[in-house]
C-alpha positions in Angstrom: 86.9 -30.0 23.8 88.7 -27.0 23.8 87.7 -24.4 21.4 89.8 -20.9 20.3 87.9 -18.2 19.4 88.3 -14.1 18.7 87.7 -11.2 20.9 84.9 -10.7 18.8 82.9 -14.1 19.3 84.1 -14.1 22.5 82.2 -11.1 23.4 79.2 -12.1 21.1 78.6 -15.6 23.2 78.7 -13.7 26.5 76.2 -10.9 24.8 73.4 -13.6 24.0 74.1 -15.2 27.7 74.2 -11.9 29.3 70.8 -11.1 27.6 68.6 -14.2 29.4 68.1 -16.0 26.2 70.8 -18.1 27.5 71.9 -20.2 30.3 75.9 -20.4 29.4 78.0 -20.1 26.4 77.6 -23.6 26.0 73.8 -22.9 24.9 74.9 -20.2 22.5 77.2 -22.5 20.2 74.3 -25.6 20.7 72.0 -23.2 19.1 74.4 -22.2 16.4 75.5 -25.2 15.2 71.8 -26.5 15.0 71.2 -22.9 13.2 74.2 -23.8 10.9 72.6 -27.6 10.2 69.4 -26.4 9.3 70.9 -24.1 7.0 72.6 -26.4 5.2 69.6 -28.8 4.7 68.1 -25.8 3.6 70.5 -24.9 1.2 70.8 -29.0 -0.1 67.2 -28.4 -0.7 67.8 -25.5 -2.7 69.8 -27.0 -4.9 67.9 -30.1 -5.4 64.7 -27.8 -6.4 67.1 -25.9 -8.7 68.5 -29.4 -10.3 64.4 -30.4 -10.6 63.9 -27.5 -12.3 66.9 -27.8 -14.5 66.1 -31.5 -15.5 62.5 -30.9 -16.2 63.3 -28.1 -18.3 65.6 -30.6 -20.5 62.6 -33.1 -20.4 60.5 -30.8 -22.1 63.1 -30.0 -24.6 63.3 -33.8 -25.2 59.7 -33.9 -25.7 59.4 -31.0 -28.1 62.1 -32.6 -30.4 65.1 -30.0 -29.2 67.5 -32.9 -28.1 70.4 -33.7 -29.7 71.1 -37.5 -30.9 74.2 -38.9 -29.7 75.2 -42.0 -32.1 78.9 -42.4 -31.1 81.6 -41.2 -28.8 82.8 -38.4 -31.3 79.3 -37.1 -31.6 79.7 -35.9 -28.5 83.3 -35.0 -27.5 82.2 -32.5 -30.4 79.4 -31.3 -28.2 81.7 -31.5 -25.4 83.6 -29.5 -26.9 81.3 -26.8 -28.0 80.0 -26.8 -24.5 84.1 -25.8 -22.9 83.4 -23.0 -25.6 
C-alpha cells in the first residue's frame, strides 16, 4: 500500500521516529490508527450515554403524566409538525 501524504505529516512521522518512541514510520501510523479507533469507540460511547440520558429523561416524563397520547396518524403529523417548527 502506497500512501500520499503532506510535507507536513511527512515531517511529523519522521519527528516521532527520530525521537526513539519509534522504530519506523510504519509504527507511527500503527499507533495512530489504533489512537483514531479508540477514539471513536469512545466517541460511540458518548453518544450512547447521551441517548440513555435522553430516553430516561422521556421515561420520567411518561411516568409523571407529561406524555402526549397518540390515538391516530393525524395526531401526530400535528406533532410532527409542531416539532419542524
Amino acid at each position: 500500500m502506497h500512501v500520499s501524504l503532506t510535507s507536513e505529516l511527512e515531517s511529523r512521522i519522521k519527528a516521532k521516529v527520530e525521537s526513539g518512541l519509534y522504530n519506523n514510520a510504519s509504527e507511527v501510523i500503527r499507533e495512530a490508527l489504533r489512537f483514531m479507533d479508540t477514539h471513536e469507540d469512545w466517541i460511540h460511547e458518548l453518544k450512547l450515554a447521551q441517548l440513555r440520558e435522553q430516553l430516561n429523561t422521556g421515561i420520567q416524563e411518561l411516568v409523571s403524566g407529561k406524555g402526549i397520547k397518540i390515538e391516530s396518524a393525524s395526531t401526530l403529523d400535528s406533532l410532527f409538525d409542531e416539532i419542524k417548527r
